[in-house]
PDB file with one MODEL, atoms N, CA, C and O in Angstrom:
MODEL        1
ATOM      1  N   UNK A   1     199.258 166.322 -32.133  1.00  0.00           N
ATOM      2  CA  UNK A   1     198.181 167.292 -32.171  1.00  0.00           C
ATOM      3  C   UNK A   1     198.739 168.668 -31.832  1.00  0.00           C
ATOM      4  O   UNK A   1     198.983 168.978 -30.665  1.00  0.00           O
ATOM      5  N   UNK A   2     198.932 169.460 -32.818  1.00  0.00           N
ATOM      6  CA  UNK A   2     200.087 170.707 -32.387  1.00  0.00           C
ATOM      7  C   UNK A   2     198.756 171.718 -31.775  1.00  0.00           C
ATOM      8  O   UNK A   2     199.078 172.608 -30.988  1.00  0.00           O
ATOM      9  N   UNK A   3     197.347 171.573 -32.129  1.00  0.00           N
ATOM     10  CA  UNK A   3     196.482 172.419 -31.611  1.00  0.00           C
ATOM     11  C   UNK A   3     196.254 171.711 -30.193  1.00  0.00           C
ATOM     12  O   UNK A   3     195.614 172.550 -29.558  1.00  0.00           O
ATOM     13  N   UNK A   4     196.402 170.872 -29.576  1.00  0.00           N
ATOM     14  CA  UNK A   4     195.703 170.542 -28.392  1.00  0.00           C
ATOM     15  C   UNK A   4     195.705 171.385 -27.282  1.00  0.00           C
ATOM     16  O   UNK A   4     194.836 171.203 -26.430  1.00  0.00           O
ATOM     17  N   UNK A   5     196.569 172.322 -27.131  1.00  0.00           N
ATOM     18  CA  UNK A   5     196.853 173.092 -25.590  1.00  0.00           C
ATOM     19  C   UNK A   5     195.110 173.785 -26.054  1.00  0.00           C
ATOM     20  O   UNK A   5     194.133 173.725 -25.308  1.00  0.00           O
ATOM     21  N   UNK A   6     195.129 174.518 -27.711  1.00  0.00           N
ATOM     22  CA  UNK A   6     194.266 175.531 -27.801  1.00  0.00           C
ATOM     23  C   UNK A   6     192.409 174.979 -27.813  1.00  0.00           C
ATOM     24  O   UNK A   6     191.356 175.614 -27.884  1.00  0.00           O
ATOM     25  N   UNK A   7     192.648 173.912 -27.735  1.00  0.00           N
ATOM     26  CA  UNK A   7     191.361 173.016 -27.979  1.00  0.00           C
ATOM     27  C   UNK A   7     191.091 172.917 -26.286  1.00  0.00           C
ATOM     28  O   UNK A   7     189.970 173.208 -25.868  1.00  0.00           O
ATOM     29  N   UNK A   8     192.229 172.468 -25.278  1.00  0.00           N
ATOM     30  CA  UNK A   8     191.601 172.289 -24.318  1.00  0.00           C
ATOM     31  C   UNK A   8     191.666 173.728 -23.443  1.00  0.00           C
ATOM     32  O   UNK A   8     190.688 174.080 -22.784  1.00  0.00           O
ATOM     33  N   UNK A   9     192.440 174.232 -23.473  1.00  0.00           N
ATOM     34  CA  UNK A   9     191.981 175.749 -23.313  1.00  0.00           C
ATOM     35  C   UNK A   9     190.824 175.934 -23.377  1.00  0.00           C
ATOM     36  O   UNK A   9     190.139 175.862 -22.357  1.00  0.00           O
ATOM     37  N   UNK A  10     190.348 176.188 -24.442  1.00  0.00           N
ATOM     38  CA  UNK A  10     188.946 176.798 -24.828  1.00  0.00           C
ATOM     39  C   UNK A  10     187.876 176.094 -24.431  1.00  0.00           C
ATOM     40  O   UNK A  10     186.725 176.519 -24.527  1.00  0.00           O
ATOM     41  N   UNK A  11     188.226 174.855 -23.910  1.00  0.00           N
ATOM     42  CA  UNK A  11     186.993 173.990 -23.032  1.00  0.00           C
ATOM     43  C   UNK A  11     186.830 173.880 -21.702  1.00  0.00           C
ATOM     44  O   UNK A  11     185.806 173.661 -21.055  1.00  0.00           O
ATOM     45  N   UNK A  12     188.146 174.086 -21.295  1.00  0.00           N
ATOM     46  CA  UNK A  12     188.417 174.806 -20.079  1.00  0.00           C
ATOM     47  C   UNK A  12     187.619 176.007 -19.636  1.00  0.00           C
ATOM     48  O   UNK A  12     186.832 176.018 -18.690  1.00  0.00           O
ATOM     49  N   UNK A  13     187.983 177.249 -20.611  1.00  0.00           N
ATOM     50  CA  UNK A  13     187.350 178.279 -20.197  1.00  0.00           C
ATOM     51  C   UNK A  13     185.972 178.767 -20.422  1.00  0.00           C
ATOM     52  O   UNK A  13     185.361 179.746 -19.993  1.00  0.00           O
ATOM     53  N   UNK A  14     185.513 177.334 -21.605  1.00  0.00           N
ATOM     54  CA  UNK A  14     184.318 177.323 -21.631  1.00  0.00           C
ATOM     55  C   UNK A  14     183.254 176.922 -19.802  1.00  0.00           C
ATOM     56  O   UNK A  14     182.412 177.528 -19.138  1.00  0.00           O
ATOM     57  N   UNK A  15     184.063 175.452 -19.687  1.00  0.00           N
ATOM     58  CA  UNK A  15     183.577 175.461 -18.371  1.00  0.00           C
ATOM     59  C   UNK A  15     183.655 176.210 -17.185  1.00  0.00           C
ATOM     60  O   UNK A  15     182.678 176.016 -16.461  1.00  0.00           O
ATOM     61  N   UNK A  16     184.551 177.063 -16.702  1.00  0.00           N
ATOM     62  CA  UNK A  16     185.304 177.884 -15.880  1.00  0.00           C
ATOM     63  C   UNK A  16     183.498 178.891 -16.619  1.00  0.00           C
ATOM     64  O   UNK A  16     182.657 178.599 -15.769  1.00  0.00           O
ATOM     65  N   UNK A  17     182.994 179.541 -17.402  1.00  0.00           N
ATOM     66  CA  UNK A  17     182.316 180.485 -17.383  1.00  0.00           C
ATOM     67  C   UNK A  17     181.381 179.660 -17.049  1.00  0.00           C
ATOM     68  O   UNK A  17     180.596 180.042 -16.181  1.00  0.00           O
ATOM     69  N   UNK A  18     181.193 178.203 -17.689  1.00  0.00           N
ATOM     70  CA  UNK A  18     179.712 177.955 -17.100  1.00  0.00           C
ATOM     71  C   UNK A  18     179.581 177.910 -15.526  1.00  0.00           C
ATOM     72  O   UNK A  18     178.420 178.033 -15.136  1.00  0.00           O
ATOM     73  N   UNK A  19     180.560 177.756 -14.524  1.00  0.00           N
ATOM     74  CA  UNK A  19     180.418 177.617 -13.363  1.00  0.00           C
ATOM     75  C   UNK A  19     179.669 178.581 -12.837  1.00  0.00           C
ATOM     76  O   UNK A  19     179.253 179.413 -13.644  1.00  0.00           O
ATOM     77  N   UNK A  20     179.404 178.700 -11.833  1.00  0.00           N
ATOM     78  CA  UNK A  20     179.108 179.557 -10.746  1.00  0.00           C
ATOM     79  C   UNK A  20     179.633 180.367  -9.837  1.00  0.00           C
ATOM     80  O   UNK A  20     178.993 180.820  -8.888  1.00  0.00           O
ATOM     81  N   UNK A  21     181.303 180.689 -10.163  1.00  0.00           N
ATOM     82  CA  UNK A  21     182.194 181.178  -9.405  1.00  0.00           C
ATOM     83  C   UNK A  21     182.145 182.536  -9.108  1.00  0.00           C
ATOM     84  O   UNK A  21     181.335 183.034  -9.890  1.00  0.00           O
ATOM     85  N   UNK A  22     182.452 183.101  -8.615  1.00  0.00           N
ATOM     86  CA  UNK A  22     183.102 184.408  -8.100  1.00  0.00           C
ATOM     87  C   UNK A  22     183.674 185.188  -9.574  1.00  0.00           C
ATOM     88  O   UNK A  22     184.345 184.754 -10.511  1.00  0.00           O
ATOM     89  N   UNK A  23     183.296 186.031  -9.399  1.00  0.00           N
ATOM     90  CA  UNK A  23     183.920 187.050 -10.168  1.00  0.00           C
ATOM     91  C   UNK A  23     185.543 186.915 -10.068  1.00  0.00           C
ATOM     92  O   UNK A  23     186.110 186.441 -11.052  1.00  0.00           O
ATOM     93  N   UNK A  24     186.309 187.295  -8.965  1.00  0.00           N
ATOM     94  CA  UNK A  24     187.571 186.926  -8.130  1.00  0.00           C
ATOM     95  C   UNK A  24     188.015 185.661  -8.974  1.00  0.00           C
ATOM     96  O   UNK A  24     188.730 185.719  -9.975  1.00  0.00           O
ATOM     97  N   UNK A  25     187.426 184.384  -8.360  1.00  0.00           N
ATOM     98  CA  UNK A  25     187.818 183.306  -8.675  1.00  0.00           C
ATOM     99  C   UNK A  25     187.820 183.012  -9.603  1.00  0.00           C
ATOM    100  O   UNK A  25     188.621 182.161  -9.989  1.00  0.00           O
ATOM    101  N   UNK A  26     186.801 183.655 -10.514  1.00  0.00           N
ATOM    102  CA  UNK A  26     186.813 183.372 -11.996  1.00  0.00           C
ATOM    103  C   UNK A  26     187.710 183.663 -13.128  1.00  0.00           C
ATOM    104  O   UNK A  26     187.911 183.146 -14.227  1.00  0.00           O
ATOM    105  N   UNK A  27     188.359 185.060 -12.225  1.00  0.00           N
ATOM    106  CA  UNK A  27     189.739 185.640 -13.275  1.00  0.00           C
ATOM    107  C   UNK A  27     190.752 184.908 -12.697  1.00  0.00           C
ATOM    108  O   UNK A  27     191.622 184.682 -13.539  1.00  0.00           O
ATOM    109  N   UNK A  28     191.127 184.228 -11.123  1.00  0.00           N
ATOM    110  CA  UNK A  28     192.000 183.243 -11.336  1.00  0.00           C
ATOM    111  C   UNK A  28     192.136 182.271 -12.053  1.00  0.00           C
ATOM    112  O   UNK A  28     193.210 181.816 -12.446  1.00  0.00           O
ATOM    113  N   UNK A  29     190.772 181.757 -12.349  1.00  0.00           N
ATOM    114  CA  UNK A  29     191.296 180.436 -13.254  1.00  0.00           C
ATOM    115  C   UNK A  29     191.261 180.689 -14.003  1.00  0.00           C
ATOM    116  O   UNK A  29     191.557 179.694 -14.664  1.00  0.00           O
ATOM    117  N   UNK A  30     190.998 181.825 -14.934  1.00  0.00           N
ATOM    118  CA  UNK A  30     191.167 182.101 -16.448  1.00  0.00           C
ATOM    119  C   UNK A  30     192.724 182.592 -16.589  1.00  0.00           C
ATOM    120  O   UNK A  30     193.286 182.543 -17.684  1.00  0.00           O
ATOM    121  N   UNK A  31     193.468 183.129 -15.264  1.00  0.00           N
ATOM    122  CA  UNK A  31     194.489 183.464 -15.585  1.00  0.00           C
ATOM    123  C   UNK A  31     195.569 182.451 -15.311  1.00  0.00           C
ATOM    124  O   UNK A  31     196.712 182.585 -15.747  1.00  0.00           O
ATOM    125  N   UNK A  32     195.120 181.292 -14.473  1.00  0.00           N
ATOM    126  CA  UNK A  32     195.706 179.931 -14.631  1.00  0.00           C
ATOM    127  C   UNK A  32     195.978 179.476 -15.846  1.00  0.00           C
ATOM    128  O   UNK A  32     197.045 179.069 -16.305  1.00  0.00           O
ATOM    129  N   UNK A  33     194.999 179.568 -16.300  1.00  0.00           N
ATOM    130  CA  UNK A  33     194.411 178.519 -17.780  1.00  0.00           C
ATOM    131  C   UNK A  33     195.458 179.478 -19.401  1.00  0.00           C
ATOM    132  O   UNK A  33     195.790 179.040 -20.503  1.00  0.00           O
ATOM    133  N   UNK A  34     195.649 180.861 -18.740  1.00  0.00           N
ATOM    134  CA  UNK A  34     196.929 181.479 -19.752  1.00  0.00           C
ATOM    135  C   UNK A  34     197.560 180.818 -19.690  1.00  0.00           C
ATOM    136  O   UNK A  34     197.587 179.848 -20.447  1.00  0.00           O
ATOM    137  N   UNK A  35     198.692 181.110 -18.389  1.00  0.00           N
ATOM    138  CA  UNK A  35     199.586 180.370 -18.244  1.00  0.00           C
ATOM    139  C   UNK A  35     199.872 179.400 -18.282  1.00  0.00           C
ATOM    140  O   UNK A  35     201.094 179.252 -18.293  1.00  0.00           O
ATOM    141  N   UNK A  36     199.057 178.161 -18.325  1.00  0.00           N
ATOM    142  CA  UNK A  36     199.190 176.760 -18.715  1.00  0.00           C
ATOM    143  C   UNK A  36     199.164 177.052 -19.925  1.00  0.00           C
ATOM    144  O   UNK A  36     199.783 176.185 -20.541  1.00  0.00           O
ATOM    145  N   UNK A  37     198.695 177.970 -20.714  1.00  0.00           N
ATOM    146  CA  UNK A  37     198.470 177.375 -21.997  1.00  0.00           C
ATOM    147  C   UNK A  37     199.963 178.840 -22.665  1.00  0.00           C
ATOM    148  O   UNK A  37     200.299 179.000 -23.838  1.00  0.00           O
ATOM    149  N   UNK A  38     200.343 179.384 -21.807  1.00  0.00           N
ATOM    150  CA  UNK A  38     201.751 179.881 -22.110  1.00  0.00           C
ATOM    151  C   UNK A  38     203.229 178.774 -21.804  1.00  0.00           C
ATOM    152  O   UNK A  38     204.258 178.589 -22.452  1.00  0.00           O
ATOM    153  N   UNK A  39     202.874 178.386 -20.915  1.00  0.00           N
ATOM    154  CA  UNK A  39     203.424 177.255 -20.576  1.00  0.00           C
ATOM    155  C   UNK A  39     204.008 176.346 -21.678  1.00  0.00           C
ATOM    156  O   UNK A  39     205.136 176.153 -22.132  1.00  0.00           O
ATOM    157  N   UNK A  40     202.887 175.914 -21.894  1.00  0.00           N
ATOM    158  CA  UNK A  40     202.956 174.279 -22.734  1.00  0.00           C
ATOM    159  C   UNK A  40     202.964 174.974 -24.777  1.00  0.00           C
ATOM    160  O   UNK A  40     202.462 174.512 -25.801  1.00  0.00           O
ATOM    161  N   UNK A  41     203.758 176.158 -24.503  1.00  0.00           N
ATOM    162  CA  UNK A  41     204.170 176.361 -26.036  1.00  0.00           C
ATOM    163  C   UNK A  41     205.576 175.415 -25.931  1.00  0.00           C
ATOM    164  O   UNK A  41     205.845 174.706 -26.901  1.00  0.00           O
ATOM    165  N   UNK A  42     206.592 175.406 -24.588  1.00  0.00           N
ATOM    166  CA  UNK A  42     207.912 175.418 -24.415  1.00  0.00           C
ATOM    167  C   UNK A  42     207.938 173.754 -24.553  1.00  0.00           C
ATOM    168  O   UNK A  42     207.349 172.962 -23.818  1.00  0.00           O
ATOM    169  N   UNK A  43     208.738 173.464 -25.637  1.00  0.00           N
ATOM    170  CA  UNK A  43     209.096 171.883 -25.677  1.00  0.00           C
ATOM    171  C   UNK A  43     209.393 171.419 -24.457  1.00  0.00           C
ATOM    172  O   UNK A  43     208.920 170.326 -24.143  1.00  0.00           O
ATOM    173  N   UNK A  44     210.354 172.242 -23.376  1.00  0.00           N
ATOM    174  CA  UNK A  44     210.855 171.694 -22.430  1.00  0.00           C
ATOM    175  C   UNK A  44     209.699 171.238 -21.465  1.00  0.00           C
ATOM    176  O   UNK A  44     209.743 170.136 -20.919  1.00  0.00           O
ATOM    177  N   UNK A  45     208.731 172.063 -21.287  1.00  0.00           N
ATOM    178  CA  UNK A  45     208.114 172.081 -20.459  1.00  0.00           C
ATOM    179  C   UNK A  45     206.968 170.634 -20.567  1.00  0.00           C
ATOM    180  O   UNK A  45     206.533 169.876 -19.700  1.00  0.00           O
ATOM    181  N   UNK A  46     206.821 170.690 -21.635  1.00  0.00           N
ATOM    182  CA  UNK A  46     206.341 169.511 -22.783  1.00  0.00           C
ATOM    183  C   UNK A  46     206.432 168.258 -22.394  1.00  0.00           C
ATOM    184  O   UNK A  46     205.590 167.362 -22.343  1.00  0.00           O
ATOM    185  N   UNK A  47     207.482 168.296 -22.141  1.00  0.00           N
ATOM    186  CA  UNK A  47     208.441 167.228 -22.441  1.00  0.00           C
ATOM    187  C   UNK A  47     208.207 166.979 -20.593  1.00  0.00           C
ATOM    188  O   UNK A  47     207.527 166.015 -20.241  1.00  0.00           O
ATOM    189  N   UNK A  48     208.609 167.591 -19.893  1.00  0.00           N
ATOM    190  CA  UNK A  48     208.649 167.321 -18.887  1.00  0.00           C
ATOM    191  C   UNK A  48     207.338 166.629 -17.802  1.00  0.00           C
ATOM    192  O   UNK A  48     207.349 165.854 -16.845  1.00  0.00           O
ATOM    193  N   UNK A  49     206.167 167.458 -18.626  1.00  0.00           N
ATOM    194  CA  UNK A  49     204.609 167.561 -18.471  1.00  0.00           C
ATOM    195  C   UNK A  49     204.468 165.604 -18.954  1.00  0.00           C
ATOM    196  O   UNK A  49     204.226 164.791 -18.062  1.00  0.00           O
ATOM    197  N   UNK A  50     204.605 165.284 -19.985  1.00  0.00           N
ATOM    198  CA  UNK A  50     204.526 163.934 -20.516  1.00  0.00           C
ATOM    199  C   UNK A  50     205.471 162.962 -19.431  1.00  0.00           C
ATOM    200  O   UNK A  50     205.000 161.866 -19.126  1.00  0.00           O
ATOM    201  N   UNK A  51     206.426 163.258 -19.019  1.00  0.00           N
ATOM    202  CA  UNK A  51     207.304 162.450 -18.601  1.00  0.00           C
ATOM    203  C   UNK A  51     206.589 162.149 -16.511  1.00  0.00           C
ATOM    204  O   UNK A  51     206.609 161.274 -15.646  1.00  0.00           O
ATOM    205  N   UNK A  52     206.129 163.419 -16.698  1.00  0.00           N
ATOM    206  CA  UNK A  52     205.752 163.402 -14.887  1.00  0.00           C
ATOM    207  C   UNK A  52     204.088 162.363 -14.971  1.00  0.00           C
ATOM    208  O   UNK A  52     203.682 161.513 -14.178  1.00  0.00           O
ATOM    209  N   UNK A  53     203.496 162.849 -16.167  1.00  0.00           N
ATOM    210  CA  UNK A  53     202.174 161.774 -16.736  1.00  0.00           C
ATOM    211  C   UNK A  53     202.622 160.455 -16.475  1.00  0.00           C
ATOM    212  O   UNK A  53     202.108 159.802 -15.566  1.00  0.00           O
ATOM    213  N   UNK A  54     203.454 160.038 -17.122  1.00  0.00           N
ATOM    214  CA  UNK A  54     203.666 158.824 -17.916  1.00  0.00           C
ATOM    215  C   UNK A  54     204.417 157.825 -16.356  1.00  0.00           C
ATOM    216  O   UNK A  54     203.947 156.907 -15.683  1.00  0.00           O
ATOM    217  N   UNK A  55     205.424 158.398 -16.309  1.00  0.00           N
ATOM    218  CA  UNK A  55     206.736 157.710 -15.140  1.00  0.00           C
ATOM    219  C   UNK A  55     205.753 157.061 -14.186  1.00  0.00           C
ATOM    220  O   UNK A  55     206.000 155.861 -14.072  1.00  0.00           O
ATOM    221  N   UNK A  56     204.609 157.507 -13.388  1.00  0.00           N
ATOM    222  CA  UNK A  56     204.143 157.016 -12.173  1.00  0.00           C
ATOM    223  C   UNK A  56     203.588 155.660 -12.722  1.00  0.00           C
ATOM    224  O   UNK A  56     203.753 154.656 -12.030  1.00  0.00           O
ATOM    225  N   UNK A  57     202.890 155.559 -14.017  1.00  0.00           N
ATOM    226  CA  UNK A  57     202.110 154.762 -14.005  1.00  0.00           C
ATOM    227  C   UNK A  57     203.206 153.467 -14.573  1.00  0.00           C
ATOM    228  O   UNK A  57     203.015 152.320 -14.169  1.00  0.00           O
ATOM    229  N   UNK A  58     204.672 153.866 -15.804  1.00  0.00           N
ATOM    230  CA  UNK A  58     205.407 153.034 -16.085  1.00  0.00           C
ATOM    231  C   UNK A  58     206.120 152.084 -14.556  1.00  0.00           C
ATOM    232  O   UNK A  58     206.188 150.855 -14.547  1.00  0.00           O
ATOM    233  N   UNK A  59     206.585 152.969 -13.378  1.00  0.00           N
ATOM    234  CA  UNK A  59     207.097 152.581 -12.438  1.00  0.00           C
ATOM    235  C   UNK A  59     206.355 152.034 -11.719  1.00  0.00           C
ATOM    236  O   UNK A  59     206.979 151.138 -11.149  1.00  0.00           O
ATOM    237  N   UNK A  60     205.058 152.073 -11.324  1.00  0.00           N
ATOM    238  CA  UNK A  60     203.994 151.300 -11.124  1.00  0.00           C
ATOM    239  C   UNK A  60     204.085 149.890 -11.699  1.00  0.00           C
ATOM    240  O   UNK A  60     204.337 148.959 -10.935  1.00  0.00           O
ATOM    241  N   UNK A  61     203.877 149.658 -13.118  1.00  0.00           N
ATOM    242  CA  UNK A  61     204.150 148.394 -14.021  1.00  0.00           C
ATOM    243  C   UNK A  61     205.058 147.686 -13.754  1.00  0.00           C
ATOM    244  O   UNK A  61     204.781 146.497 -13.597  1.00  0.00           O
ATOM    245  N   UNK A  62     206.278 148.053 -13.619  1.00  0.00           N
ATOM    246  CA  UNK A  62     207.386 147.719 -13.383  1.00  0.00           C
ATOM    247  C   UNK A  62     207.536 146.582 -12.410  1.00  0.00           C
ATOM    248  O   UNK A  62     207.775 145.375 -12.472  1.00  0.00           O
ATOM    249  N   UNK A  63     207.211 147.795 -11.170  1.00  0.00           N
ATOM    250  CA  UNK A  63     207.134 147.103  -9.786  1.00  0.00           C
ATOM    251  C   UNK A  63     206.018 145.968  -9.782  1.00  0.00           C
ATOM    252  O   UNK A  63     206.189 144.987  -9.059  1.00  0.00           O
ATOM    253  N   UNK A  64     205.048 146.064 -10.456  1.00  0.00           N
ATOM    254  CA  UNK A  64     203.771 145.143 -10.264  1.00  0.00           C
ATOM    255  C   UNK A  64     204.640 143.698 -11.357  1.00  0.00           C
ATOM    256  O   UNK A  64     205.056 142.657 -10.850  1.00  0.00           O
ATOM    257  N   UNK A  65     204.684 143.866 -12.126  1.00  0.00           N
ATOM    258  CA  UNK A  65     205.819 142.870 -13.169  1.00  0.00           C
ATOM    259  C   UNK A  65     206.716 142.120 -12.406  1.00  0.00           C
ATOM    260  O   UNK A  65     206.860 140.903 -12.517  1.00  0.00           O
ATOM    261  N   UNK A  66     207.419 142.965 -11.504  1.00  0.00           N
ATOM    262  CA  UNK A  66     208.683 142.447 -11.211  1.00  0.00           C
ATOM    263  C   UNK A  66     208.306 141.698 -10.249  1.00  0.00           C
ATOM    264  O   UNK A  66     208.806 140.576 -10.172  1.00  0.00           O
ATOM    265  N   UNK A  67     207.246 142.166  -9.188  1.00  0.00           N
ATOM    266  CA  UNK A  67     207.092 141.623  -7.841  1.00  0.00           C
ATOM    267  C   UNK A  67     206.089 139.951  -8.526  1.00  0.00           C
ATOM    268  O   UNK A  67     205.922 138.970  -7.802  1.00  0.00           O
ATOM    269  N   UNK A  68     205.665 140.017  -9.734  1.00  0.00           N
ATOM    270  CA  UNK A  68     204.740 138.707 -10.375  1.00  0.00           C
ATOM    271  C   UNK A  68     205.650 137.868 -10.672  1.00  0.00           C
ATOM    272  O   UNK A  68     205.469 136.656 -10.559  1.00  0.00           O
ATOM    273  N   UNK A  69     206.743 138.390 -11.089  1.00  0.00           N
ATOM    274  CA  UNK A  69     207.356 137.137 -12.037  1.00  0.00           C
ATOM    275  C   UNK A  69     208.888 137.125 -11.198  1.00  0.00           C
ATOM    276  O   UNK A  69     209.794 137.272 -12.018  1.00  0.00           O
ATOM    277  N   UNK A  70     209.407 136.986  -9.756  1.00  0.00           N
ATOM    278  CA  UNK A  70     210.358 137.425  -9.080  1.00  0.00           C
ATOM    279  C   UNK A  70     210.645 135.561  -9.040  1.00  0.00           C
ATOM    280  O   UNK A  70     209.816 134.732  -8.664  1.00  0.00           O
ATOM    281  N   UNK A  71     211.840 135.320  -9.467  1.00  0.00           N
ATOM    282  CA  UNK A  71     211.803 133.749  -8.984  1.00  0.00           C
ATOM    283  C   UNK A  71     212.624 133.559  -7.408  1.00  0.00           C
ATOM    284  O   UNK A  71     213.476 134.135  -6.732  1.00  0.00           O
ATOM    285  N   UNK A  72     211.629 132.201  -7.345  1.00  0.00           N
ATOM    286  CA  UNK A  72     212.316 132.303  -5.363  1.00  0.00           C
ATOM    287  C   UNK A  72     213.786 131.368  -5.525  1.00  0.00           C
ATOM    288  O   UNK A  72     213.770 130.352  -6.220  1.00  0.00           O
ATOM    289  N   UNK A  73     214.962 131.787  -4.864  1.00  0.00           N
ATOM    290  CA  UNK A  73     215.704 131.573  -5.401  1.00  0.00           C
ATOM    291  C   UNK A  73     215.903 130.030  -4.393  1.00  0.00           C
ATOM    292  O   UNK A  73     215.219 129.896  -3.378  1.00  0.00           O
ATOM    293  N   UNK A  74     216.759 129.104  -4.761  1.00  0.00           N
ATOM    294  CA  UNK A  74     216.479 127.879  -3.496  1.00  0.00           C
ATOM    295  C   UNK A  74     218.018 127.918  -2.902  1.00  0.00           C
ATOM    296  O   UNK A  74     218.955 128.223  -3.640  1.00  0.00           O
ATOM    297  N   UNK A  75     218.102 127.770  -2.285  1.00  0.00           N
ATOM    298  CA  UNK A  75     219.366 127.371  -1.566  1.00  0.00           C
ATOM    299  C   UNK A  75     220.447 125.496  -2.249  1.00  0.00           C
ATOM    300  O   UNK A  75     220.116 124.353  -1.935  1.00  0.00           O
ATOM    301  N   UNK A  76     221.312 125.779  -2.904  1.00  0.00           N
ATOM    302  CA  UNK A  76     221.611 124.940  -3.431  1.00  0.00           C
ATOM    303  C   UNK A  76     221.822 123.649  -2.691  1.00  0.00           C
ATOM    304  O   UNK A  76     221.802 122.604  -3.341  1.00  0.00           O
ATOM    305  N   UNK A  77     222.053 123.618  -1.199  1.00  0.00           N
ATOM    306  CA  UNK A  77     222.063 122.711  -0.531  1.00  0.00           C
ATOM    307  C   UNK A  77     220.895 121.981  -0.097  1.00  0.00           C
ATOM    308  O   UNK A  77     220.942 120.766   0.090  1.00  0.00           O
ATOM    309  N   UNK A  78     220.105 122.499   0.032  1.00  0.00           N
ATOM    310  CA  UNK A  78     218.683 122.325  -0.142  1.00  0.00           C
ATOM    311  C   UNK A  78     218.715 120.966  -1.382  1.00  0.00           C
ATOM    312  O   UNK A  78     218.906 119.862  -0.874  1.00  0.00           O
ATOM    313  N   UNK A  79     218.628 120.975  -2.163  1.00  0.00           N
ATOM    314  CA  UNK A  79     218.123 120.599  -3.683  1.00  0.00           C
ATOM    315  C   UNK A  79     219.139 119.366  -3.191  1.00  0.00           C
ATOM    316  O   UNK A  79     220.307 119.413  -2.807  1.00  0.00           O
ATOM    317  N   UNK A  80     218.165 118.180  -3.367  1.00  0.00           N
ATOM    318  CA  UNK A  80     218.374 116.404  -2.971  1.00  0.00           C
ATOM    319  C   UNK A  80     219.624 116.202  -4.220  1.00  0.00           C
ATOM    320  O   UNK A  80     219.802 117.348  -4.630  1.00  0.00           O
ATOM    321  N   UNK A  81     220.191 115.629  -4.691  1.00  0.00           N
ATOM    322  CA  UNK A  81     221.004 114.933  -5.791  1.00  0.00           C
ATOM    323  C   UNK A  81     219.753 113.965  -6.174  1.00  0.00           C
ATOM    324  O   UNK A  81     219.032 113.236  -5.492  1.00  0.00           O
ATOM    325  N   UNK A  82     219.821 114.342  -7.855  1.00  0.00           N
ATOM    326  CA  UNK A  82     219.353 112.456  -8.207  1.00  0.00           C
ATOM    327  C   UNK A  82     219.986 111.333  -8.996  1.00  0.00           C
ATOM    328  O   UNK A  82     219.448 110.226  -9.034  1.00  0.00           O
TER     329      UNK A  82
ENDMDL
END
């Protein structure tokens, strides 16, 4: 979606006016909402934005996976001959 920064931008600052804020506060977040959306022209930044999304919830999985399916290991002396 090469338009998405400009789609959520503009819904952003749609809501940001419907609020009730401060005059003050109101040009901060509109001047937030530039810069995010100056921001996220830069592949790098892109790229980095997706990866900080994504990682918590993959490493999350991971750990939840690993800790399900972990086999208990037995002690070979343990284990009778038959």
């Amino acid at each position: 979606m090469p338009d998405f920064m400009d789609k959520y931008a503009a819904a952003m600052i749609e809501q940001t006016k419907a609020s009730d804020l401060s005059p003050e506060k109101m040009k901060e977040k509109l001047d937030e909402i530039a810069t995010m959306r100056e921001n996220y022209k830069s592949p790098a930044y892109r790229v980095m934005y997706t990866y900080v999304e994504i990682f918590p919830v993959g490493l999350l999985m991971t750990l939840i996976g690993a800790f399900k399916l972990k086999r208990k290991y037995r002690n070979p002396q343990d284990v009778s001959a038959a």
